[in-house]
Wavefront OBJ file of the C-alpha trace (Angstrom):
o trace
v 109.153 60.271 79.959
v 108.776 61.800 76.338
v 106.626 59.298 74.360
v 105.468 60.106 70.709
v 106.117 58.697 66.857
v 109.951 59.319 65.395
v 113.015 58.235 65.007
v 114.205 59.178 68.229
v 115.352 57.070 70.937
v 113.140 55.106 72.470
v 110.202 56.313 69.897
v 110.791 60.111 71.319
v 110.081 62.840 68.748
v 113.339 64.751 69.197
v 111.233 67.808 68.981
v 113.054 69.144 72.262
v 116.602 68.861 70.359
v 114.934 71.227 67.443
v 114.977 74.727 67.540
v 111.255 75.915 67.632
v 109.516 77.947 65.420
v 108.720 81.504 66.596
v 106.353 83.467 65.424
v 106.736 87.629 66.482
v 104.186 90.161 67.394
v 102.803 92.258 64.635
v 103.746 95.743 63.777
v 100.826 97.028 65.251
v 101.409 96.458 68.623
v 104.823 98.386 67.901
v 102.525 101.481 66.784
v 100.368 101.035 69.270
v 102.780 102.011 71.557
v 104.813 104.448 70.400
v 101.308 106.329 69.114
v 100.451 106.030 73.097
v 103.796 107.279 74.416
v 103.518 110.292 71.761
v 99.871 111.196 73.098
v 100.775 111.421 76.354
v 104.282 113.240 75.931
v 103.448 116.065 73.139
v 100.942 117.324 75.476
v 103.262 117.516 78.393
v 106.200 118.715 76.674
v 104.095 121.367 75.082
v 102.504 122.854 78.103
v 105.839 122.525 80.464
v 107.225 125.055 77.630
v 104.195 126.893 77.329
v 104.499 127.651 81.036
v 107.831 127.885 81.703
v 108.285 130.594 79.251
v 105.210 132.294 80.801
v 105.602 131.936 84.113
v 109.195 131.596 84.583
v 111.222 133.087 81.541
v 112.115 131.798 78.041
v 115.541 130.573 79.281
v 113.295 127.979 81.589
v 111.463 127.004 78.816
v 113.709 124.423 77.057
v 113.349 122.244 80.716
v 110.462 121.323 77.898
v 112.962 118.974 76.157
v 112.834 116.736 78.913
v 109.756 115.184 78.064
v 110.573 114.975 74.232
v 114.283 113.515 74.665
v 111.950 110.722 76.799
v 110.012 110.179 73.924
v 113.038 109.721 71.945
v 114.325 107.300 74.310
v 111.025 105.548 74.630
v 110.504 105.416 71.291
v 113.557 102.931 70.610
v 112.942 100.852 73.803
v 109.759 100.077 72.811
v 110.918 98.748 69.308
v 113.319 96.782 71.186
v 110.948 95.511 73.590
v 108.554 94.952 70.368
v 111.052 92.424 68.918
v 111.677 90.768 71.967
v 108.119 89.194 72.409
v 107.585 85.826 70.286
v 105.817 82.315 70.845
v 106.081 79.210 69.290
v 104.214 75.854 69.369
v 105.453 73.097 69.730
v 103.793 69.293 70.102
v 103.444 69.505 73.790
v 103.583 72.897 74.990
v 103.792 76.791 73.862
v 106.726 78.369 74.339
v 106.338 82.585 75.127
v 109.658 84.577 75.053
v 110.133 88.736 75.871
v 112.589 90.735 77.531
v 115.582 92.874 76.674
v 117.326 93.395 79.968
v 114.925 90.591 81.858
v 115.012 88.127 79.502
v 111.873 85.792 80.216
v 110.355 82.384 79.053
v 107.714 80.707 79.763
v 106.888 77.197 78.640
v 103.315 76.180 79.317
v 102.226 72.682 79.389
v 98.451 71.823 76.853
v 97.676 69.441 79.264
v 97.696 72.243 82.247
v 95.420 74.886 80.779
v 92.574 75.795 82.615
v 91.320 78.520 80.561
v 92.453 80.675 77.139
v 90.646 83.430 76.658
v 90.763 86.410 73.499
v 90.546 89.749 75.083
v 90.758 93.176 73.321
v 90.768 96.475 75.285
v 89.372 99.932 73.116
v 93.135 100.644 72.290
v 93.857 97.136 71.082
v 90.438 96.709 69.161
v 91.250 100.399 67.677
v 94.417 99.230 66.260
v 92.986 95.911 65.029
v 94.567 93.232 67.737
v 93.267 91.146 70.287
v 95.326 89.152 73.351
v 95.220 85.560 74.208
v 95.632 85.326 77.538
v 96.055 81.541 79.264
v 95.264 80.462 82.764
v 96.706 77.294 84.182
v 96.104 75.727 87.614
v 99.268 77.679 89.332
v 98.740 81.278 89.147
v 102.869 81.789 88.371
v 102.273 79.897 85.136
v 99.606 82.300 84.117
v 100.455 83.554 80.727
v 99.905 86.425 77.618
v 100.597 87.240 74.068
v 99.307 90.547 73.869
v 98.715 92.208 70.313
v 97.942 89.289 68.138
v 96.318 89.926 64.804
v 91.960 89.038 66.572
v 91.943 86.200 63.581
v 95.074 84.645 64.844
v 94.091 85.132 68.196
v 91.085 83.172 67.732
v 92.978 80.422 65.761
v 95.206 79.943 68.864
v 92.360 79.963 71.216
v 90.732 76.948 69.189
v 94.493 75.231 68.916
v 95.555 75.330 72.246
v 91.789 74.425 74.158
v 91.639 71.610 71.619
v 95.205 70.171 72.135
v 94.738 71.447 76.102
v 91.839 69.215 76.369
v 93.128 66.625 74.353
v 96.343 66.804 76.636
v 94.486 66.953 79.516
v 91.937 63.714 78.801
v 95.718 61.664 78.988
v 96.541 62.962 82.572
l 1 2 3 4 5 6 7 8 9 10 11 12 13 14 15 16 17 18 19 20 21 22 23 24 25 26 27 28 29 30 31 32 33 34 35 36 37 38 39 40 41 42 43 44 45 46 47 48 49 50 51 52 53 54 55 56 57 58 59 60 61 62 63 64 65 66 67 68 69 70 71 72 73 74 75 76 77 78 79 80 81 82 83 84 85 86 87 88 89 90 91 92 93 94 95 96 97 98 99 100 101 102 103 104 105 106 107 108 109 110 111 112 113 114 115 116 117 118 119 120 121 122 123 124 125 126 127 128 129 130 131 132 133 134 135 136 137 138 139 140 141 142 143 144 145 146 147 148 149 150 151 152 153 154 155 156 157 158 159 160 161 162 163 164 165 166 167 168 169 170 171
C-alpha cells in the first residue's frame, strides 16, 4: 500500500502515474569508449595490413579493412548504447534504464540497499568519471550507473544511503 502526502487517492502521491525524470550518462563515458575501441583496433588493423602485404601479397592486404569497418560499426553502437543508459529518482526507489536490442530496467527499492559504493577504475578516473554501484540483499537486484560525473557520483551515494537508511528504519 502506497502511503505519502498528495492529492491522490487515499493520500497516495500519484508519483507512479508521473513520468519520471531521467537523467543520461555524460559524454564522457561515450568517449571513453569509442577512444578504447580505437586503441585496440588501429593497432590491429595496421599490423594485419602490414603483414598481409608482407607476408602474403598486397592483394591480401585490404583483409586489413576488417578491423576498421568494425570500428565503424562499433563506433555507432556504442553511441546508441551511450543514449540508452539513464536513471531517475523517484520518492521511493531509483529507476536504471539501458539497452538497445535488450531493453532493461531495473527499479531498486531505498529501503533494500545494503551498500552504494563510488568506484573509479584508471580508465574511468582518466576520463574524469566515477560509478555508483548498489548492492541490495538479492544478488539479481544488484545494480550500476557506470560513468557518472565523481561529484555526482558522490551526491548520489549520500542521497540514496540517506533515503536507504531512512527507508530502511520504516521496515
Amino acid at each position: 500500500m502506497e502511503t505519502g502526502t498528495g492529492s491522490g487517492p487515499g493520500g497516495a502521491t500519484g508519483e507512479r502515474d508521473t513520468p519520471p525524470v531521467w537523467t543520461g550518462l555524460p559524454r564522457a563515458v561515450l568517449t571513453m569508449h569509442r577512444m578504447l575501441i580505437a586503441v585496440w583496433l588501429v593497432p590491429i588493423a595496421v599490423a594485419l595490413g602490414v603483414l598481409l602485404g608482407v607476408f602474403a601479397g598486397p592483394g591480401w592486404a585490404a583483409f586489413a579493412a576488417l578491423p576498421l569497418a568494425l570500428l565503424v560499426w562499433g563506433w555507432v553502437m556504442l553511441g546508441r548504447n551511450w543514449r540508452s543508459w539513464r536513471y531517475a529518482e523517484r520518492a521511493d526507489d531509483l529507476l536504471i534504464s539501458r539497452g538497445v536490442l535488450w531493453h532493461e530496467e531495473t527499479i531498486v527499492p531505498y529501503g533494500r540497499m545494503q551498500l552504494v559504493e563510488v568506484t573509479s577504475g584508471p580508465v574511468e578516473r582518466y576520463f574524469g568519471l566515477a560509478g555508483v554501484q548498489l548492492h541490495t540483499a538479492a544478488a539479481a537486484t544488484d545494480a550500476r550507473i557506470p560513468g557518472l560525473d565523481p561529484k555526482e557520483a558522490e551526491r548520489l551515494r549520500d542521497r540514496l544511503t540517506e533515503l536507504g537508511e531512512a527507508r530502511s528504519a520504516g521496515l
